[in-house]
N, C-alpha and C positions, 0 to 999 in steps of 0.2 A: 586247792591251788589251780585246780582243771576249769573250774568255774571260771576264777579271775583272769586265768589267758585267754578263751573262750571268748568273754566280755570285752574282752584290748582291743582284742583280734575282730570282734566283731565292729566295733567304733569303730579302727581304724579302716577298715572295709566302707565302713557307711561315710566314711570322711574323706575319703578318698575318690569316691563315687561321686557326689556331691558334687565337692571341688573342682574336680577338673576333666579334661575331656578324654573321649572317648577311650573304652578300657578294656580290658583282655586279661585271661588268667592258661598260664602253659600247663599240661598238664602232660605225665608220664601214666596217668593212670596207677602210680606208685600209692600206697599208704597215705601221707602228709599231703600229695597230691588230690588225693579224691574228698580229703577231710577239709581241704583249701575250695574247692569246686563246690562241695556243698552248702559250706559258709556263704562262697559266693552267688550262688543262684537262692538262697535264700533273700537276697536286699535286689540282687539283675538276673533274675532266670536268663533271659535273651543274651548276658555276657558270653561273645567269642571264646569258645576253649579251645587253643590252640594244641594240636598233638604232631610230634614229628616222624609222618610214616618214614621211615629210613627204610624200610625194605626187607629188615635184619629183625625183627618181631618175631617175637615167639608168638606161636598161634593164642596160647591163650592169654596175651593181656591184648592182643587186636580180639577176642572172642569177649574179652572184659569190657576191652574199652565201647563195643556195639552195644552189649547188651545194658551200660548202665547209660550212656547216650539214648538207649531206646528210652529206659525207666524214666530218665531224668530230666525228657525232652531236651538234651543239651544242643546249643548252637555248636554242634563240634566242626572246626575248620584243620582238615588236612592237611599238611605241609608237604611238599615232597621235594628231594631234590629233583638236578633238571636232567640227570640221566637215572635211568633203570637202575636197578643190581647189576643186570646181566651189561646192559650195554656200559658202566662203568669197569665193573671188572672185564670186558673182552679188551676195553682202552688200558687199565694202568694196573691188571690185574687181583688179588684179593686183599683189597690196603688194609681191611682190618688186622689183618695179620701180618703183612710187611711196612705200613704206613699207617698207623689206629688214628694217631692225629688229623693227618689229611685226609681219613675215611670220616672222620666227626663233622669235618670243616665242610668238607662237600657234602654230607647227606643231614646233617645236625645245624652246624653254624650260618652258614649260608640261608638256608633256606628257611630260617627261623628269623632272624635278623631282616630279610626281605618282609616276611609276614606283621614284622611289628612294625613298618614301617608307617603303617596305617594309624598307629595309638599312639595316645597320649600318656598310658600307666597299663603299667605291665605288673601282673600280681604273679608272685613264682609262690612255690610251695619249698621254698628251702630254708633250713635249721640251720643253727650253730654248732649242733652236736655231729651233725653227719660227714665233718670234716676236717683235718686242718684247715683247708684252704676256706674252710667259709667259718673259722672259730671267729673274726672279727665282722662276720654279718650283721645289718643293721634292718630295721626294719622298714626305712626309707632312706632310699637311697637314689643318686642319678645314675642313667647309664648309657652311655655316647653309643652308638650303632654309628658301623663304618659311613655312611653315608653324613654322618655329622649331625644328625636328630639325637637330640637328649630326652630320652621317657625320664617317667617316676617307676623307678623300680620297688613295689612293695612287696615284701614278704613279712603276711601277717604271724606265720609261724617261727618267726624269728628265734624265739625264746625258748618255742616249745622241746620237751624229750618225747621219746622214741615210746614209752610208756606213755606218754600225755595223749600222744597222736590216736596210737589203739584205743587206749579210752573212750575217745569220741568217738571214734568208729562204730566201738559198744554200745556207745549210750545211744546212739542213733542207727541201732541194729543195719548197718552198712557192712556187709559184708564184702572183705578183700580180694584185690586179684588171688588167686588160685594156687601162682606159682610160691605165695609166702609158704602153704602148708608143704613146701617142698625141701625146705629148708633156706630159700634166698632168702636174703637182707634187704639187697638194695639189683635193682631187676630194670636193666637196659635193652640192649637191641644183643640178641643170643649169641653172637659167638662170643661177645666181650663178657658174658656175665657167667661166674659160676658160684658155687658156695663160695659160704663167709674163709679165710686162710684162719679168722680171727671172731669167733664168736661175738667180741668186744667192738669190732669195728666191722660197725651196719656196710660200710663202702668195700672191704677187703675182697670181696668175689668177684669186683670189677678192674676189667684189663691186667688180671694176673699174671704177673712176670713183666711186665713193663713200665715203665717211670713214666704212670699217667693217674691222676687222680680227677682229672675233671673231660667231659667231653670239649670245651669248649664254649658252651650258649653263654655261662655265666661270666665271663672275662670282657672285659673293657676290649672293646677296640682300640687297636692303637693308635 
C-alpha cells in the first residue's frame, strides 16, 4: 500500500511542478513534513522551504531543522514575525497563554501568508488522519490569502497514516526530529506542545486546556 501512495504522491508532485508556476513547500520539520520535503527535493532540490521561526522553538527541532538544511542543501527561507518574543510580549504580554490564537496570528499566520505571497503552489505536508478539522482534506485544493491571491494548495500526503509516514522515513534511513523519542506526537512552538492527553490522537499534546485545534496557516481567509 506504501508503494502505491509513494507513486500518487510522487506524480502528483511532478504534475504540479510542471504545470504551473512558481512553487514552495512549509515545513515544521515535523515527521510527514520532512518525508513531504524529501519527495520534494527529489523532482526541485532548489524548491523554497518555507519554516516559521516564531521564536517559541524548542532548541532541538531549530538544531533539527539546521542540520538536515545543512545535509540536504535545502533552500530554507525563514519567516519571522515583525516583532521579537520580547518586544511582543513587553507590548501585549505572554498571548500564548492569555490570547494562543492572537499569538498564532501574529507570529504563524501573518507572517506565513505574507511569504506565499510570492507563489503560485503551495505544497503542505498535511493528512487526513491528524484531525478532525482536516478529516475532509483533499489533495488539491484552492486557497484565497487575505490579500485575495488564490495559490494551488497541494498536500501530496493527503491519504497517507501516521504508520505510512514512518515507513518512509525507514525505508530512506531519515532519521526524525529527536523530540519524537521523547514521547510527542505532534511538536509546535514549546509552550503550546506537550504529550499526547491521548495516545490515539497524534494532535492532543497541542494547546492543552484550550478550545484550539489548529494554529491558523491552514484556514481560509475570510
Amino acid at each position: 500500500m506504501i508503494d502505491a501512495k509513494v507513486e500518487a504522491a510522487a506524480d502528483l508532485i511532478e504534475a504540479e511542478i510542471a504545470a504551473h508556476g512558481a512553487s514552495c513547500v512549509t515545513s515544521s520539520f515535523q515527521a510527514e513534513c520532512v518525508a513531504l520535503v524529501h519527495m520534494l527535493i527529489r523532482q526541485r532540490p532548489d524548491i523554497p522551504v518555507l519554516f516559521l521561526e516564531t521564536g517559541y522553538h524548542f532548541p532541538e527541532t531549530l538544531a533539527y531543522r539546521d542540520r538536515l538544511a545543512a545535509d540536504w542543501k535545502l533552500n530554507l527561507v525563514n519567516l519571522s514575525a515583525k516583532q521579537t518574543v520580547a518586544e511582543q510580549e513587553a507590548q501585549f504580554g505572554v498571548l500564548n497563554q492569555t490570547a494562543p490564537d492572537r499569538c498564532c496570528k501574529l507570529r504563524k499566520v501573518d507572517p506565513l501568508f505574507e511569504g506565499l505571497a510570492k507563489f503560485d503552489v503551495w505544497f503542505a505536508g498535511l493528512r487526513r488522519e491528524q484531525s478532525p478539522t482536516r478529516a475532509n482534506l483533499q489533495a488539491v485544493e484552492p486557497f484565497k490569502l487575505p490579500g485575495g491571491k488564490t495559490l494551488r494548495k497541494i498536500s501530496p500526503l493527503a491519504e497517507w497514516t501516521n504508520r505510512e509516514v514512518w515507513a518512509y522515513l525507514s525505508r530512506h534511513n531519515i532519521a526524525a526530529l529527536p523530540l519524537y523519542n521523547q514521547g510527542y506526537t505532534s511538536i509546535g512552538c514549546q509552550p503550546c506542545t506537550a504529550l499526547p492527553l491521548d495516545p490515539e490522537d497524534l494532535r492532543s499534546g497541542r494547546w492543552q486546556g484550550k478550545d484550539k485545534l489548529e494554529c491558523g496557516i491552514h484556514i481560509q481567509a475570510g
